[in-house]
PDB file of N, CA, C and O in Angstrom:
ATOM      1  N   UNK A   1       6.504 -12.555 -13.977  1.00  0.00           N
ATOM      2  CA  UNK A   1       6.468 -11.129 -14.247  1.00  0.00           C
ATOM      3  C   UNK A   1       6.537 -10.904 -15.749  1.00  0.00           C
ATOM      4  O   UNK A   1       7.553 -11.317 -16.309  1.00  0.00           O
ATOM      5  N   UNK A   2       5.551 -10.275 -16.521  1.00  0.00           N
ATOM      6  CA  UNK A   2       5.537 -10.032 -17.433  1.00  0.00           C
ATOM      7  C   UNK A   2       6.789  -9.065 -17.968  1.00  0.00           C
ATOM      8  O   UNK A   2       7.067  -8.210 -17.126  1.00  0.00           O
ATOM      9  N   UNK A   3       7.600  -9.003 -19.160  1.00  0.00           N
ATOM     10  CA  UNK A   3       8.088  -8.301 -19.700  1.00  0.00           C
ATOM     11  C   UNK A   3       7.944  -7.066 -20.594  1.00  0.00           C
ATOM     12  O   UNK A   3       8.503  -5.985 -20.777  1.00  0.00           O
ATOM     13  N   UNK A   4       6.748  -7.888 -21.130  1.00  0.00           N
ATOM     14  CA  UNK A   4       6.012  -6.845 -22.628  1.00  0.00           C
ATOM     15  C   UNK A   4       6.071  -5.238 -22.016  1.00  0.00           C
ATOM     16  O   UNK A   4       5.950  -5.086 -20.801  1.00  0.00           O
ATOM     17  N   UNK A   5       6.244  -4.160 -22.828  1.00  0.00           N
ATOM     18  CA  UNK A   5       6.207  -3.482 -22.838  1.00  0.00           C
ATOM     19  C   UNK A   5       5.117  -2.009 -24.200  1.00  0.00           C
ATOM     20  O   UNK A   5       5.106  -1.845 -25.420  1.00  0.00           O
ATOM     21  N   UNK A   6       4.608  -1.508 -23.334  1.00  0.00           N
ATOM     22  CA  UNK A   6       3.925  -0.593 -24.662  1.00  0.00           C
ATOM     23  C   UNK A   6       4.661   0.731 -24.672  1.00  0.00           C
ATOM     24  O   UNK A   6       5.377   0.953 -23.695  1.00  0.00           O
ATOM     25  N   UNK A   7       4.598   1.575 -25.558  1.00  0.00           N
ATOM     26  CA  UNK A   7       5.014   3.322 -25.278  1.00  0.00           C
ATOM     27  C   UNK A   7       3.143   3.804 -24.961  1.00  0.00           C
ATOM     28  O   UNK A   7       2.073   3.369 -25.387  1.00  0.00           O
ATOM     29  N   UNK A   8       3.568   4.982 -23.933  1.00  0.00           N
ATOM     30  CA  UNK A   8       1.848   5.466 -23.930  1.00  0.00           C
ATOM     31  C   UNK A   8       2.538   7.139 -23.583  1.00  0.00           C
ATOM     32  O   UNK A   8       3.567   7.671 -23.168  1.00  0.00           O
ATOM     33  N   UNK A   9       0.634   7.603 -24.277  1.00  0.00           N
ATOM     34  CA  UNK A   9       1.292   9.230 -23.900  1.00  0.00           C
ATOM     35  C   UNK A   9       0.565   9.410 -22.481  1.00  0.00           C
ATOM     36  O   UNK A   9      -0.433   8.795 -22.104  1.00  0.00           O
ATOM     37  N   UNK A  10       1.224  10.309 -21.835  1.00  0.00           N
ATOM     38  CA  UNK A  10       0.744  11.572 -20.517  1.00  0.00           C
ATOM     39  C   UNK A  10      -0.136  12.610 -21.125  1.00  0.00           C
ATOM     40  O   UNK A  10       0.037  13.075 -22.251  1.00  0.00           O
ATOM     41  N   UNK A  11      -0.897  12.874 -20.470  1.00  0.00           N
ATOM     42  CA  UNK A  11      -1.710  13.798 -20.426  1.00  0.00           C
ATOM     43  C   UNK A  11      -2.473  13.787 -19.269  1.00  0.00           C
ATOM     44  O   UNK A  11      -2.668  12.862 -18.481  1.00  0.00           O
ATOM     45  N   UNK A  12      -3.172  15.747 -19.254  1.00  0.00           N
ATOM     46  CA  UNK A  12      -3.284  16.188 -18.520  1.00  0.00           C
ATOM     47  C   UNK A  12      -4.903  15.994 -17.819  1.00  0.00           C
ATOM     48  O   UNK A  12      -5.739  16.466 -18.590  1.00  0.00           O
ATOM     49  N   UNK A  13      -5.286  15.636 -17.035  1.00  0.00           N
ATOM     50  CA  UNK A  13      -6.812  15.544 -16.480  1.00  0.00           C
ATOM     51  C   UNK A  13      -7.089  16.522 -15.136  1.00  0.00           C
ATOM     52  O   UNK A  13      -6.997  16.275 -13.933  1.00  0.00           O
ATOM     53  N   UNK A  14      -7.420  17.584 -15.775  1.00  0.00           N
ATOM     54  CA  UNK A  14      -7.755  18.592 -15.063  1.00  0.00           C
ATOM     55  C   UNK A  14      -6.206  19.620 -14.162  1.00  0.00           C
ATOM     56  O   UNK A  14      -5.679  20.686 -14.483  1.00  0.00           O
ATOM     57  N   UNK A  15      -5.956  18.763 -13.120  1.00  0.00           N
ATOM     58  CA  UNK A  15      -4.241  19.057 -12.559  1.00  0.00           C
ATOM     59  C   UNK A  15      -3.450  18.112 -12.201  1.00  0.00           C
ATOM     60  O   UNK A  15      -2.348  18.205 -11.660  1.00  0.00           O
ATOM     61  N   UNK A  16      -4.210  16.911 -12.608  1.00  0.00           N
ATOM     62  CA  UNK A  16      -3.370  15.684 -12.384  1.00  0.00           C
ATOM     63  C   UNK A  16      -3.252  14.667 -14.285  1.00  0.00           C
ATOM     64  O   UNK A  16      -3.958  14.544 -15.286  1.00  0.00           O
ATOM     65  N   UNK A  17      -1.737  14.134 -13.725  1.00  0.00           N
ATOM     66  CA  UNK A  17      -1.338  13.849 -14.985  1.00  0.00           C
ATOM     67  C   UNK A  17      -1.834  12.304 -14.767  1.00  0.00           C
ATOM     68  O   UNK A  17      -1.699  11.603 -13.764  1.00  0.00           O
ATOM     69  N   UNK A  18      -2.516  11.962 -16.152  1.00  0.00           N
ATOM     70  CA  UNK A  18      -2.728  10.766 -16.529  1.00  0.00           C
ATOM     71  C   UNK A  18      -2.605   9.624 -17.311  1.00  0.00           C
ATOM     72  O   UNK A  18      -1.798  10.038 -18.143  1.00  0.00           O
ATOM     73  N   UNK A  19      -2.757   8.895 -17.510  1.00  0.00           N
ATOM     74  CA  UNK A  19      -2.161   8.122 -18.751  1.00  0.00           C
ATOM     75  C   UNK A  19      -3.358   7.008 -19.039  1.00  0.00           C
ATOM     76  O   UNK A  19      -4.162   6.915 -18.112  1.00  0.00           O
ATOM     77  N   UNK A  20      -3.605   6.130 -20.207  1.00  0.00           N
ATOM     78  CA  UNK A  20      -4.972   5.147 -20.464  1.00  0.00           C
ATOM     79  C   UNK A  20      -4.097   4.142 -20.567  1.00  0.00           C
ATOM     80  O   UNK A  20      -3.203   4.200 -21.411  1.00  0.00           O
ATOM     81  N   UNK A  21      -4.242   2.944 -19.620  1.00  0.00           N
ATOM     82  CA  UNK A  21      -3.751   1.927 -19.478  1.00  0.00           C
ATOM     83  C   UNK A  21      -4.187   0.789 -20.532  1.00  0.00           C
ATOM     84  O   UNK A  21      -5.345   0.404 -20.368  1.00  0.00           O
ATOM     85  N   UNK A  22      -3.623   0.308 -21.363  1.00  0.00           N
ATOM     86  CA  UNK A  22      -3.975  -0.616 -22.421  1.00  0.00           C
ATOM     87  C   UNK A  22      -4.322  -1.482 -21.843  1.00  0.00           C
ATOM     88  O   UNK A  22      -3.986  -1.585 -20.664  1.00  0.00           O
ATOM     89  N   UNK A  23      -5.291  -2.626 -22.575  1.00  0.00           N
ATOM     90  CA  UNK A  23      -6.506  -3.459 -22.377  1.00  0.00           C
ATOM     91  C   UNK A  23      -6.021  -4.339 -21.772  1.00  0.00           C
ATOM     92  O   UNK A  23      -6.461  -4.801 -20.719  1.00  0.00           O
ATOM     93  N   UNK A  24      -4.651  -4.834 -22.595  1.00  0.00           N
ATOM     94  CA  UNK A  24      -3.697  -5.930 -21.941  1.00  0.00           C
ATOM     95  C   UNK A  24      -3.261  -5.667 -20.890  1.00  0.00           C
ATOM     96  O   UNK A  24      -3.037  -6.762 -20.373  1.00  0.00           O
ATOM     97  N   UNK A  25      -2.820  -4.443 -19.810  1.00  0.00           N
ATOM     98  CA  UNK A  25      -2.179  -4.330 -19.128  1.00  0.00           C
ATOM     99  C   UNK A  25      -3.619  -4.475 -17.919  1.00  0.00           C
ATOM    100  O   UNK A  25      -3.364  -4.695 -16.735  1.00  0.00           O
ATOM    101  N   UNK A  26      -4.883  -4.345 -18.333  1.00  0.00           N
ATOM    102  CA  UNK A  26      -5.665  -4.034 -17.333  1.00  0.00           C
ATOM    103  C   UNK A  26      -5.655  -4.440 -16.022  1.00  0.00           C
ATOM    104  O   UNK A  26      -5.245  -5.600 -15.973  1.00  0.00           O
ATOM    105  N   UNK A  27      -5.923  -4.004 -14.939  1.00  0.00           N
ATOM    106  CA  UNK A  27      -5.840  -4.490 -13.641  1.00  0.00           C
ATOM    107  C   UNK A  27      -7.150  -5.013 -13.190  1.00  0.00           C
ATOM    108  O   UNK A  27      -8.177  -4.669 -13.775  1.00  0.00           O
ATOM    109  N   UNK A  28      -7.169  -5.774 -12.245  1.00  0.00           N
ATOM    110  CA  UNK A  28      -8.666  -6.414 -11.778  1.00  0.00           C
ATOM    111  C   UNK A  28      -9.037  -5.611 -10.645  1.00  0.00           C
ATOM    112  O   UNK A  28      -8.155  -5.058  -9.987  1.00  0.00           O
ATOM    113  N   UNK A  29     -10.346  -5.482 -10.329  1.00  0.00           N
ATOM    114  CA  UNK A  29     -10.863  -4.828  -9.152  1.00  0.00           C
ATOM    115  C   UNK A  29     -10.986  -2.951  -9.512  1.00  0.00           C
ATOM    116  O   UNK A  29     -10.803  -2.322 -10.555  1.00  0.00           O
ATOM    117  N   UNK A  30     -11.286  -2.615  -8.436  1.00  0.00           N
ATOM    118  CA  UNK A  30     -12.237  -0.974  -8.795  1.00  0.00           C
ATOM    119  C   UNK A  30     -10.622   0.404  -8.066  1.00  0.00           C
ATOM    120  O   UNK A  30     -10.440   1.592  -8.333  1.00  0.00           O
ATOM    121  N   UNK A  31      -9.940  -0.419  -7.282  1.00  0.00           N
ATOM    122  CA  UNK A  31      -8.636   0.144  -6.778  1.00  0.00           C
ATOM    123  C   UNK A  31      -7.713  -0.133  -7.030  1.00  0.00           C
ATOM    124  O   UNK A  31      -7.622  -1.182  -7.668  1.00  0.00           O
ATOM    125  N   UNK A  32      -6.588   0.538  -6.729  1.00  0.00           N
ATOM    126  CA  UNK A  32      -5.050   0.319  -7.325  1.00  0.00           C
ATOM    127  C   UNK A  32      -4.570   1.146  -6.320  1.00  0.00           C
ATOM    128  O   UNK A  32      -5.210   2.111  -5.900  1.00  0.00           O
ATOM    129  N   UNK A  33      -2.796   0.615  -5.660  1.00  0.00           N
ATOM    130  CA  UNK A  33      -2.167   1.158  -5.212  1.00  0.00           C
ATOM    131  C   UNK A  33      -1.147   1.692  -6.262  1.00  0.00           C
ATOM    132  O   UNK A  33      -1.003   1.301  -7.420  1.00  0.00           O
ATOM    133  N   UNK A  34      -0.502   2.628  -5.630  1.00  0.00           N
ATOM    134  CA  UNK A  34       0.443   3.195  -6.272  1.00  0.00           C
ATOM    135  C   UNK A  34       1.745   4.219  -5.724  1.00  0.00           C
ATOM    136  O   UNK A  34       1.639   5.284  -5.116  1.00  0.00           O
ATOM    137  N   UNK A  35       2.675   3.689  -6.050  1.00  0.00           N
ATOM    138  CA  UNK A  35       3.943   4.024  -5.376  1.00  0.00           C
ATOM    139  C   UNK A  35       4.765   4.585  -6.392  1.00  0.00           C
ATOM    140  O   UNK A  35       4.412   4.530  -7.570  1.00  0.00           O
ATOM    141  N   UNK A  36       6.242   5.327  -5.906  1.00  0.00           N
ATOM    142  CA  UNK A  36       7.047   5.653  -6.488  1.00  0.00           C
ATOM    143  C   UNK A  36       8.658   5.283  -6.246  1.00  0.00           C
ATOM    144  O   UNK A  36       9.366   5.652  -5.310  1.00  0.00           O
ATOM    145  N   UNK A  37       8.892   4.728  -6.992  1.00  0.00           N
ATOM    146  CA  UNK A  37      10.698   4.535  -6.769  1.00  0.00           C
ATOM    147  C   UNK A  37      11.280   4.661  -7.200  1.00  0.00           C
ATOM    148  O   UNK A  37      11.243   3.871  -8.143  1.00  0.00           O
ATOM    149  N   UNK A  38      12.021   5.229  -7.244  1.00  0.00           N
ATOM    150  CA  UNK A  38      12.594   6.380  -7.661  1.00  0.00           C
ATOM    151  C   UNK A  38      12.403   7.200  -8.717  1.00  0.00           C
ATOM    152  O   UNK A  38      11.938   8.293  -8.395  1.00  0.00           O
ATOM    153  N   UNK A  39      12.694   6.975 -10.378  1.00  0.00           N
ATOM    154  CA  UNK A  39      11.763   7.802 -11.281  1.00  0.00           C
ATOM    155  C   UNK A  39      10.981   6.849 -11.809  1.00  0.00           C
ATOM    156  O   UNK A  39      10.904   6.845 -13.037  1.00  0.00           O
ATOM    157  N   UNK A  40      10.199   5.795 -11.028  1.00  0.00           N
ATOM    158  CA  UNK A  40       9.320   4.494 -11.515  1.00  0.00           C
ATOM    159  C   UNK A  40       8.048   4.715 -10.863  1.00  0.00           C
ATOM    160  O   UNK A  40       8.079   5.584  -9.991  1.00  0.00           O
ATOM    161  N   UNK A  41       7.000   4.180 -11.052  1.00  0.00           N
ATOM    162  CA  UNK A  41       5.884   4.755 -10.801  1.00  0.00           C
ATOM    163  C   UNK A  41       5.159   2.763 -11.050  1.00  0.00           C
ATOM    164  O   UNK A  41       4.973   2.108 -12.075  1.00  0.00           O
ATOM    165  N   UNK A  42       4.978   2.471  -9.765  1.00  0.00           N
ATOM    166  CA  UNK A  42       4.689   0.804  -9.659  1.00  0.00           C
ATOM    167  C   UNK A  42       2.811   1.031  -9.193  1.00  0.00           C
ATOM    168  O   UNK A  42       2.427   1.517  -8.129  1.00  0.00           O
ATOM    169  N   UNK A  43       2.020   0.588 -10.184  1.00  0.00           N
ATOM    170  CA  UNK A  43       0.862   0.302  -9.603  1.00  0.00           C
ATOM    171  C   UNK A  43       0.093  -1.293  -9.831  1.00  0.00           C
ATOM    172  O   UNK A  43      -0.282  -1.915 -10.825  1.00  0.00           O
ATOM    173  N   UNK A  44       0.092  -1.494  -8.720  1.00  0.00           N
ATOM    174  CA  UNK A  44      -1.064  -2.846  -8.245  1.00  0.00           C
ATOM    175  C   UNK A  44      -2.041  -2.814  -7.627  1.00  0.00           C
ATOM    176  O   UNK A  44      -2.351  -2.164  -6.628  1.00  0.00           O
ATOM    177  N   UNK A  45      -2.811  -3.866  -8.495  1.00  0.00           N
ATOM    178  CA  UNK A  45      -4.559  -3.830  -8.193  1.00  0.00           C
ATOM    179  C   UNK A  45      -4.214  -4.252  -6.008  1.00  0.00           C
ATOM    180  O   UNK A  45      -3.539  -5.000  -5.300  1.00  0.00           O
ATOM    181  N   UNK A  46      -5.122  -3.270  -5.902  1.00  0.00           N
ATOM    182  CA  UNK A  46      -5.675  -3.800  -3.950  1.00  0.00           C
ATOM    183  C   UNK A  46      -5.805  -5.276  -4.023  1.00  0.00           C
ATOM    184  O   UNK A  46      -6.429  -5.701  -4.995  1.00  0.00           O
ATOM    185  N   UNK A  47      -5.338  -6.122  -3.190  1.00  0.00           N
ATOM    186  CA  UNK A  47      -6.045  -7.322  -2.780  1.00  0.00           C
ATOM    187  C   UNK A  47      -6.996  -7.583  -1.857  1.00  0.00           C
ATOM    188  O   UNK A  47      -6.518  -7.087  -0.836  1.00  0.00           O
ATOM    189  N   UNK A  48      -8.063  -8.060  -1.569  1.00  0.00           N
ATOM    190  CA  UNK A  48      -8.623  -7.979  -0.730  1.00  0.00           C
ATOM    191  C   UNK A  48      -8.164  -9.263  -0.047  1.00  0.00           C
ATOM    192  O   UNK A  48      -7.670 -10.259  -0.575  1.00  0.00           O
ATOM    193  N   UNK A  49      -8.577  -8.906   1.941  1.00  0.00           N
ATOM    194  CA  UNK A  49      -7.973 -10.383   2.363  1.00  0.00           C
ATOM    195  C   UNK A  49      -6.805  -9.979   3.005  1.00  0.00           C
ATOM    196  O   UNK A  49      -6.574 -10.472   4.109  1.00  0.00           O
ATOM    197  N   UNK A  50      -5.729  -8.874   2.345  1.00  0.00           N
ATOM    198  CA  UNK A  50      -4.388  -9.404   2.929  1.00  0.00           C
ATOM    199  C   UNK A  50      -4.048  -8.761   4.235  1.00  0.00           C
ATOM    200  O   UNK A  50      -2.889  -8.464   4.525  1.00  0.00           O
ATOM    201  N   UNK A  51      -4.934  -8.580   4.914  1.00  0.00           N
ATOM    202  CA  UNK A  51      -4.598  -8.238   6.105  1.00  0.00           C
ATOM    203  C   UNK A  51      -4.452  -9.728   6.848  1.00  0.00           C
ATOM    204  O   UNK A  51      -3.523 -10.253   7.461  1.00  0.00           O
ATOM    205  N   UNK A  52      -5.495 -10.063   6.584  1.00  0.00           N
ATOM    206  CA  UNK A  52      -5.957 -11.501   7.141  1.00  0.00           C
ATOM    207  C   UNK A  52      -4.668 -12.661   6.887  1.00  0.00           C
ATOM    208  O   UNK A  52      -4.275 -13.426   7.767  1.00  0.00           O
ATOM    209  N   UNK A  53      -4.194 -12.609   5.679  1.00  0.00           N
ATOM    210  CA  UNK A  53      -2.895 -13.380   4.981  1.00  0.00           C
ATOM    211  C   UNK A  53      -1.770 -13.102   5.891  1.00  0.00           C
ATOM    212  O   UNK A  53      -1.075 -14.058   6.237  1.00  0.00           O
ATOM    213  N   UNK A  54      -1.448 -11.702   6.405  1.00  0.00           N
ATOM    214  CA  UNK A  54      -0.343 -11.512   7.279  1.00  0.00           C
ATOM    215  C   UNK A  54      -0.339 -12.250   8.478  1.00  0.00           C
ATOM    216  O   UNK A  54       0.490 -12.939   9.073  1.00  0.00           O
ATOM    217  N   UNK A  55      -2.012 -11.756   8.737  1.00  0.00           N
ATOM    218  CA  UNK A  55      -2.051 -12.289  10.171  1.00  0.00           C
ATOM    219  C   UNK A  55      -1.768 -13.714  10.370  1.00  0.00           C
ATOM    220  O   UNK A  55      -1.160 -14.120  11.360  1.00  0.00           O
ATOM    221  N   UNK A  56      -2.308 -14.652   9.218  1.00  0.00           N
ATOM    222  CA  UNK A  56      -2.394 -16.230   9.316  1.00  0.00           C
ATOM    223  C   UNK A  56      -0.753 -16.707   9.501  1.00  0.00           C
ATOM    224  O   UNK A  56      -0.332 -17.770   9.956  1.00  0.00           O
ATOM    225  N   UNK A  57      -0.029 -15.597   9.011  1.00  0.00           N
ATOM    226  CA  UNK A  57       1.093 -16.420   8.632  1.00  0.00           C
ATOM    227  C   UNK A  57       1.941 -15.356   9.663  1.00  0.00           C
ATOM    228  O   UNK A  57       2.835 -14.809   9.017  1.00  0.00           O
ATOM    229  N   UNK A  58       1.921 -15.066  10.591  1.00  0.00           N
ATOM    230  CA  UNK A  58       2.276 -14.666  11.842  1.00  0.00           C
ATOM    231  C   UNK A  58       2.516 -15.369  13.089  1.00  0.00           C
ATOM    232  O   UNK A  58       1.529 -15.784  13.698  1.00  0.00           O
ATOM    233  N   UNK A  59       3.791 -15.585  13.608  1.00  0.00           N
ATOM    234  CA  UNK A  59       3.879 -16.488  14.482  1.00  0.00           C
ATOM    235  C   UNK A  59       2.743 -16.201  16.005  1.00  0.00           C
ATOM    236  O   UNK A  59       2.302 -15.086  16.284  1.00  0.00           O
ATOM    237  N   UNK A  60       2.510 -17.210  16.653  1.00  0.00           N
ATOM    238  CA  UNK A  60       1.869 -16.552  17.454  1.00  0.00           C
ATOM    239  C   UNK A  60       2.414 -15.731  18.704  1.00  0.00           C
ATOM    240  O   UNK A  60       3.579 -15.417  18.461  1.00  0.00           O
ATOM    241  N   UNK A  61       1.989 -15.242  20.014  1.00  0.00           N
ATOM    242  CA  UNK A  61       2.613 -14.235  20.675  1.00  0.00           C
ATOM    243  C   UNK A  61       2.741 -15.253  22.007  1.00  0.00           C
ATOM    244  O   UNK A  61       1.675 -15.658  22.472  1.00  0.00           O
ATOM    245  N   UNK A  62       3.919 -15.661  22.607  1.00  0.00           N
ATOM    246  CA  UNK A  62       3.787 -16.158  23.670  1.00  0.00           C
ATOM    247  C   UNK A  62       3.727 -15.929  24.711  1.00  0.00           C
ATOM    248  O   UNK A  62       3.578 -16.888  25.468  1.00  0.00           O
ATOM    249  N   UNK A  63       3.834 -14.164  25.461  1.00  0.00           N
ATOM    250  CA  UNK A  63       3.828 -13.655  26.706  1.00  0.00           C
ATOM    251  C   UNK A  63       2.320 -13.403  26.623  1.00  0.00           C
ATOM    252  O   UNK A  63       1.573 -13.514  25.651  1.00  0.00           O
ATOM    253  N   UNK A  64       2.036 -13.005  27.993  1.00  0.00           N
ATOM    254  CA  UNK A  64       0.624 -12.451  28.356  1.00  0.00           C
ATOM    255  C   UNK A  64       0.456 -11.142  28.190  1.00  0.00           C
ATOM    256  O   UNK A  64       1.564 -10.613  28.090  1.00  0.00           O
ATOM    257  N   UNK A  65      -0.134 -10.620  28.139  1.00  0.00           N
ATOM    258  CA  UNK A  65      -0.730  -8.843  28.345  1.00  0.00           C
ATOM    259  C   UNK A  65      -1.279  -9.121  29.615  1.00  0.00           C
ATOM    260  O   UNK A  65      -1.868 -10.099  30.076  1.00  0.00           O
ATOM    261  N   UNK A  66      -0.982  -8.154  30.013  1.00  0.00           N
ATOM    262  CA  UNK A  66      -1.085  -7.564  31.404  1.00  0.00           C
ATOM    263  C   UNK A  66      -2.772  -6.954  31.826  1.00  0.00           C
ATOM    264  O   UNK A  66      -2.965  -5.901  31.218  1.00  0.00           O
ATOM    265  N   UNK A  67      -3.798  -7.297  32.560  1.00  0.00           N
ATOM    266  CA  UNK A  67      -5.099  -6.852  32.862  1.00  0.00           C
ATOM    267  C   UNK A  67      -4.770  -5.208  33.382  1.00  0.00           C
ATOM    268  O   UNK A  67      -4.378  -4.752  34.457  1.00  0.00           O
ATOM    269  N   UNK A  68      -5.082  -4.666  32.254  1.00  0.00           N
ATOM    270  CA  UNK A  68      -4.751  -3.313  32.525  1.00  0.00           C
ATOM    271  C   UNK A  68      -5.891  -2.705  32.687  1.00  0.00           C
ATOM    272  O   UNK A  68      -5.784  -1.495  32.488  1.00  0.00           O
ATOM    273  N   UNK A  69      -7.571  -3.259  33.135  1.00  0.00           N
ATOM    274  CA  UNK A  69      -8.380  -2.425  33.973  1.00  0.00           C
ATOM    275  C   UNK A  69      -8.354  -3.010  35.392  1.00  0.00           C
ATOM    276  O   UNK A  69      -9.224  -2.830  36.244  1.00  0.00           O
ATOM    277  N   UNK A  70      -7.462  -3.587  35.499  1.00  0.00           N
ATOM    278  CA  UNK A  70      -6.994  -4.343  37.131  1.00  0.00           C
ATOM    279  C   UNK A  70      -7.815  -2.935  38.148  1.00  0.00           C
ATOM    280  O   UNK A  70      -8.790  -3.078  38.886  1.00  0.00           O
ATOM    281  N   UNK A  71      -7.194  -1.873  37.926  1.00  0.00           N
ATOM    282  CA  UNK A  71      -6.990  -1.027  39.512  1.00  0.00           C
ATOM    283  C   UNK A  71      -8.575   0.006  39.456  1.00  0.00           C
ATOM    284  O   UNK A  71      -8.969   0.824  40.288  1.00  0.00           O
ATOM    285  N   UNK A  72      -9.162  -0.391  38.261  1.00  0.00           N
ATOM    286  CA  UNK A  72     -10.527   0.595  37.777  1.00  0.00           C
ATOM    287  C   UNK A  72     -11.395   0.044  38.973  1.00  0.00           C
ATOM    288  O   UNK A  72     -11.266  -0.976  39.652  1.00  0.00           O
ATOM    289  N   UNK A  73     -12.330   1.069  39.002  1.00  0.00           N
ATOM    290  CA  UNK A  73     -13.883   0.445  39.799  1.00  0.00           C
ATOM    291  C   UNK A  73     -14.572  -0.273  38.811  1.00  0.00           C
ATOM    292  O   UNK A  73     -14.348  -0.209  37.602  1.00  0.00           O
ATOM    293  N   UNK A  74     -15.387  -0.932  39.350  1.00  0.00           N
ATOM    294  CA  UNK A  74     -16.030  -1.965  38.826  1.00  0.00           C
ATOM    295  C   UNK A  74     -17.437  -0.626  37.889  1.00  0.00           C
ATOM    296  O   UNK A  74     -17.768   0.487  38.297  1.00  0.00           O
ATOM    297  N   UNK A  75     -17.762  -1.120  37.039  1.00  0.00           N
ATOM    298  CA  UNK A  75     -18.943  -0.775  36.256  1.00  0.00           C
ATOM    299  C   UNK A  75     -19.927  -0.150  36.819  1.00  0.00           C
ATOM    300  O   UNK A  75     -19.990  -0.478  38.004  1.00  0.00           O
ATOM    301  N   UNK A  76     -20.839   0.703  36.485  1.00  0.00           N
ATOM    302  CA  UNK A  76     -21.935   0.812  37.061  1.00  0.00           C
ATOM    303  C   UNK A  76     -23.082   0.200  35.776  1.00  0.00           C
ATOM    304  O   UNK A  76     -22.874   0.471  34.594  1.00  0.00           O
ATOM    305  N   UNK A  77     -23.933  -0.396  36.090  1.00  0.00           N
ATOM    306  CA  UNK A  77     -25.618  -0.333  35.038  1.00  0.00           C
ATOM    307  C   UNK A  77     -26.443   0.976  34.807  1.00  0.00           C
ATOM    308  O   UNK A  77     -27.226   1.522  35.584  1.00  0.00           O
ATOM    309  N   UNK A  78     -26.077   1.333  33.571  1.00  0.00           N
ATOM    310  CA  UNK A  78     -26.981   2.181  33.403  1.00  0.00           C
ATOM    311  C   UNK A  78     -27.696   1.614  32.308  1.00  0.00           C
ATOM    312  O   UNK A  78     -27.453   0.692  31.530  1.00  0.00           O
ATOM    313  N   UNK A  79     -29.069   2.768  32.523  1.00  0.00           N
ATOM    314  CA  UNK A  79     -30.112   2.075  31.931  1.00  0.00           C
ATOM    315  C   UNK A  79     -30.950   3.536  31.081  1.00  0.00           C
ATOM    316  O   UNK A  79     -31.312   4.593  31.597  1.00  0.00           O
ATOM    317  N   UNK A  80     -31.051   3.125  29.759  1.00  0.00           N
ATOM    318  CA  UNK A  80     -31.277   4.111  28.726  1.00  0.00           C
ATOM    319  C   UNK A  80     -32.626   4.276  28.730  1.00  0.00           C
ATOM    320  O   UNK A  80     -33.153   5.067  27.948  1.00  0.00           O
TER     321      UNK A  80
END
């Protein structure tokens, strides 16, 4: 985790407040999340993938699911 720190000014873009993120601080990719805690304001570039990362590293599920179109009628063919 980086330490460095810059001062930057706020200003206003239209009704939302903004700020120009220095070159060094730049983030990779075209999105950014962004959160608040308490009077901190944390933004990180999106990863792409990490849905997939959770899932890999998710134990797997050992009960069954239940055939829950069990009691339906069977299908009909229709034809377009």
């Amino acid at each position: 985790m980086s330490t460095s720190e810059r001062h930057v000014r706020l200003f206003r873009n239209g009704r939302n407040q903004a700020l120009r993120i220095p070159r060094e601080y730049e983030l990779e990719g075209e999105e950014a999340i962004i959160r608040k805690e308490g009077d901190r304001l944390i933004v990180e570039p999106v990863r792409k993938g990490r849905l997939m990362a959770i899932l890999a590293a998710m134990e797997p599920l050992e009960e069954t699911f239940p055939d829950v179109d069990d009691d339906l009628p069977a299908l009909e063919d229709v034809t377009l």
